[in-house]
C-alpha positions as CSV (number, residue, x, y, z in Angstrom):
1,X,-10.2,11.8,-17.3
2,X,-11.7,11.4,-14.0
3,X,-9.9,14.3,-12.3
4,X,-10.2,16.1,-15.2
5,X,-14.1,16.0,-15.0
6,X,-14.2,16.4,-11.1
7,X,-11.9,20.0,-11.8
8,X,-13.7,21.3,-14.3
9,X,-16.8,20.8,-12.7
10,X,-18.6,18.4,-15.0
11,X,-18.9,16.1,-11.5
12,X,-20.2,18.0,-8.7
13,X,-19.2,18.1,-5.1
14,X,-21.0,15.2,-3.6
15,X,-21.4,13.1,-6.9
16,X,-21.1,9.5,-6.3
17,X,-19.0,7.8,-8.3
18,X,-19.7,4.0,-8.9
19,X,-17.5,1.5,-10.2
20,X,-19.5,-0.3,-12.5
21,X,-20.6,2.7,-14.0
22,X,-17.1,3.7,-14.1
23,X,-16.1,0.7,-16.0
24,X,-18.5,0.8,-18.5
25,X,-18.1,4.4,-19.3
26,X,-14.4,3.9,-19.7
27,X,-14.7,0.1,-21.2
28,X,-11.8,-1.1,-18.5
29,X,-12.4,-3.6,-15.9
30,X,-13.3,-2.3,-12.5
31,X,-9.3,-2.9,-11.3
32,X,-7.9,0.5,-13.0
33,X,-10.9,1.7,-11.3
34,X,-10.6,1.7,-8.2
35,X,-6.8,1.9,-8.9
36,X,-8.0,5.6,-10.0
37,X,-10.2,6.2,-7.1
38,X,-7.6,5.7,-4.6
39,X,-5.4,8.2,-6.9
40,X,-8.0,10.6,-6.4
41,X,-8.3,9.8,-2.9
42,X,-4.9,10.5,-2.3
43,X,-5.3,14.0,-4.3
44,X,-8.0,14.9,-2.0
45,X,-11.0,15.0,-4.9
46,X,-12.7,12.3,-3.6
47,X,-13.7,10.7,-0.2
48,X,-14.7,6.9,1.1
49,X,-17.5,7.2,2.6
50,X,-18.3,4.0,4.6
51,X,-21.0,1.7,3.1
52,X,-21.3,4.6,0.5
53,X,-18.9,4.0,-1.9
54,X,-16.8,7.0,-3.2
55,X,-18.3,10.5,-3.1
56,X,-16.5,13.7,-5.1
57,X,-15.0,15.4,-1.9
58,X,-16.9,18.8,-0.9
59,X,-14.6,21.1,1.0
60,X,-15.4,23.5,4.1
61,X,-14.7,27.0,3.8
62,X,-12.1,26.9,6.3
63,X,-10.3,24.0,3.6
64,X,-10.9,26.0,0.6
65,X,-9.2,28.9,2.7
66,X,-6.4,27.1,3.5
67,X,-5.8,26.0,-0.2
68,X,-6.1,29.7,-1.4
69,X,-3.3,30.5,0.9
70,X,-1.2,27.9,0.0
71,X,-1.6,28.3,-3.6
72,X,-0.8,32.1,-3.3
73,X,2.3,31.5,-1.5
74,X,3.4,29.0,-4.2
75,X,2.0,30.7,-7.2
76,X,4.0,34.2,-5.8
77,X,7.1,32.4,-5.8
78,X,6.9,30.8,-9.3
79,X,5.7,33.7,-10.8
80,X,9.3,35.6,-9.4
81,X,11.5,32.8,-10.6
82,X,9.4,33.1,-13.5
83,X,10.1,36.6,-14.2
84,X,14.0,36.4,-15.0
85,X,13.6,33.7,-17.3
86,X,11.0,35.4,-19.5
87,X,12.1,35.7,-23.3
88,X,9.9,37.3,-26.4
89,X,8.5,34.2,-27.3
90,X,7.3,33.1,-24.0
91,X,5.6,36.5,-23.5
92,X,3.9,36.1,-27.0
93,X,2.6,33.1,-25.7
94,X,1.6,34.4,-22.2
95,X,-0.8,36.9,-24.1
96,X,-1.9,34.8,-26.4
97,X,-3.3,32.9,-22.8
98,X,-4.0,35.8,-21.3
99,X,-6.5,37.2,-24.3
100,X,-8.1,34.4,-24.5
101,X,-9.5,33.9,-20.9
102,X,-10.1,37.7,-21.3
103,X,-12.3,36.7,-24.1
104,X,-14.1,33.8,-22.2
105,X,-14.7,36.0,-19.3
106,X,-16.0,38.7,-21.4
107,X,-18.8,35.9,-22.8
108,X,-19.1,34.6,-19.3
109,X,-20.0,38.3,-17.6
110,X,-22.3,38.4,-21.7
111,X,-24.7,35.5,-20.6
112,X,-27.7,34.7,-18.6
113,X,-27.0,33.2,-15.2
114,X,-27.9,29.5,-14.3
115,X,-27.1,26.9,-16.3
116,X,-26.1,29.5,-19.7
117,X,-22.9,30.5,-17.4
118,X,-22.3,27.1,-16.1
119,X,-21.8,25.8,-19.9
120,X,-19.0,27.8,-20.5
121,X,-17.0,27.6,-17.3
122,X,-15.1,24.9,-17.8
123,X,-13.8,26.1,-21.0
124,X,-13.3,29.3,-17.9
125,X,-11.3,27.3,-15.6
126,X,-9.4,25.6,-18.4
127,X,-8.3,28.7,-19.9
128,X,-7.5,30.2,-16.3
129,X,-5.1,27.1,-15.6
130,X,-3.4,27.1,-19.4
131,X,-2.2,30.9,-18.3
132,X,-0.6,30.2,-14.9
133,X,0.8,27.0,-16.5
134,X,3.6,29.0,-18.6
135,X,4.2,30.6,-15.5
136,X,5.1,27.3,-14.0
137,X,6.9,26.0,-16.9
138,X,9.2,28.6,-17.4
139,X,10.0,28.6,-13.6
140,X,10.8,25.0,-13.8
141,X,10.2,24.4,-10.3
142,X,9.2,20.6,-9.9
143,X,8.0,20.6,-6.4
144,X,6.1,24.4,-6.2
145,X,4.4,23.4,-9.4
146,X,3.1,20.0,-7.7
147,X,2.1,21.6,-4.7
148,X,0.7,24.5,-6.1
149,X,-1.7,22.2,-8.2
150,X,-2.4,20.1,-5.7
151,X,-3.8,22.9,-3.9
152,X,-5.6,24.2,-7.1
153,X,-7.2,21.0,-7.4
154,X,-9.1,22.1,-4.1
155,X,-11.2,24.5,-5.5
156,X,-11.5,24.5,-9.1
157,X,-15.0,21.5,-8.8
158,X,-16.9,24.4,-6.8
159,X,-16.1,27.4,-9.3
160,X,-17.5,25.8,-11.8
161,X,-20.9,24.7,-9.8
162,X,-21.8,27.9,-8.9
163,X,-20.9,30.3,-11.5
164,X,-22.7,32.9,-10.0
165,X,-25.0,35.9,-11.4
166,X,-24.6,39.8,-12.9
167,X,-24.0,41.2,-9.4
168,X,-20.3,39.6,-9.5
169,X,-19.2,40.6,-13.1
170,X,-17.0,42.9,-11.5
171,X,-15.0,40.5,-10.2
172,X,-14.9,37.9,-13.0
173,X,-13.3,41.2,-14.8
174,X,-10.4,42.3,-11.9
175,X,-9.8,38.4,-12.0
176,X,-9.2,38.9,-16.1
177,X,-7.7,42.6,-16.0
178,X,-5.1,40.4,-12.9
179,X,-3.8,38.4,-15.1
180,X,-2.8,41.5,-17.4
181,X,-1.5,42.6,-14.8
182,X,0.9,40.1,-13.8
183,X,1.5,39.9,-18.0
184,X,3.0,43.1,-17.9
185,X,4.7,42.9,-14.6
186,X,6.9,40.2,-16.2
187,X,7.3,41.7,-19.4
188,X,8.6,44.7,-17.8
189,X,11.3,42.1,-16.1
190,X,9.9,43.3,-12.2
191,X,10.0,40.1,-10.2
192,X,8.8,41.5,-6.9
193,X,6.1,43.4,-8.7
194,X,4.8,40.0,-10.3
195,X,5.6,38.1,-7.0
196,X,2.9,40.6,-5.2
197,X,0.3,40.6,-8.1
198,X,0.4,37.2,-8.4
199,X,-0.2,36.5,-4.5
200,X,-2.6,39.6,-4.7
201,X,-4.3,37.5,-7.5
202,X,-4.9,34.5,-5.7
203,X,-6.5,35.5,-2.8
204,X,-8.6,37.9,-4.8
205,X,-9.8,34.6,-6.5
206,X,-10.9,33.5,-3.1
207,X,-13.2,36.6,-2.5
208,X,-14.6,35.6,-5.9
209,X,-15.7,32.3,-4.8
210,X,-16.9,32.9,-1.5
211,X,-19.1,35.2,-3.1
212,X,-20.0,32.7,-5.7
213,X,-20.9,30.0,-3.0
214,X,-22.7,32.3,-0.8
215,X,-24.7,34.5,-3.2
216,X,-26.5,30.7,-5.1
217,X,-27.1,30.2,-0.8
218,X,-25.0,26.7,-0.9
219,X,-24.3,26.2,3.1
220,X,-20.5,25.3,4.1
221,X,-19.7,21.9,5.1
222,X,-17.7,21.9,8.1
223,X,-14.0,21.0,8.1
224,X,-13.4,17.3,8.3
């Protein structure tokens, strides 16, 4: 529940997390705590900071770079295996994912910016994982998958802090019209065209942050 909160943004980069808090919140002593901290630790969402406790981890753009490319590399292979294992009812399902991130990033690009955008992009991030999830599944590759969300994990906190103003609709709708994209690639049974669109999609999602981060003025942290 913890992770879950830091990826969707409901804890910010920098949040401290205290134990008792912690262990009031969720009604558990503080053991599972900081058995959960050090889970997260190991995950890379949160740092020990020395006489400081435990902060949500904020990550330099050279970090969130690096997790982009990872995640692209992985996400291009899955999406091939993906593509000769794709039957009707997995591609009924696909869309139904696919229309209804369309449909939040349609309200998204719809609302005011500050905190009017910021309430509905969790349900945005959510919706963007529960897509590239079938992908994963019908891959079934154990390891990618773990790596490839590990990497995800990176940068899903600061897409939700900053969710950016009108100036960048454009690119919350290539991110949506992507994933249609990639859809139809693997409907069409083309697993070098979804390889490419998916690795295309990725890095595109990079762009989309950066720009997100450095339009709201947040400085980068520097690696380390």
């Amino acid at each position: 529940m913890i992770e879950e909160a830091i990826v969707s943004g409901e804890l910010e980069p920098g949040t401290v997390l205290r134990q008792e808090q912690l262990s009031e919140q969720f009604e558990v002593s503080r053991t599972p705590i900081r058995e959960a901290l050090r889970q997260l630790a190991a995950l890379g969402l949160v740092s020990f900071v020395p006489n400081r406790g435990v902060r949500v981890r904020t990550i330099s753009r050279d970090e969130l770079h690096e997790a982009f490319m990872v995640r692209a590399e992985l996400e291009a292979l899955a999406t091939e295996v993906a593509a000769r294992k794709m039957t009707p009812v997995v591609l009924a399902e696909l869309e139904e994912k696919e229309q209804h991130f369309a449909g939040i990033s349609k309200e998204l690009r719809a609302r005011d910016p500050g905190e009017a955008r910021r309430s509905v992009m969790g349900d945005w991030v959510r919706a963007n994982h529960a897509f590239h999830d079938v992908i994963y599944r019908v891959a079934d590759l154990p390891l990618v998958e773990q790596l490839a969300k590990s990497s995800r994990r990176s940068f899903s906190g600061p897409a939700v802090w900053a969710p950016g103003d009108h100036s960048i609709d454009g690119l919350y709708a290539k991110n949506a019209e992507q994933h249609r994209a990639i859809r139809q690639a693997l409907a069409a049974g083309s697993p070098e065209g979804a390889r490419a669109l998916a690795r295309d999609h990725v890095l595109s999602s990079f762009h989309l942050l950066e720009t997100i981060l450095e339009q709201v003025g947040g400085s980068w942290p520097s690696r380390g």
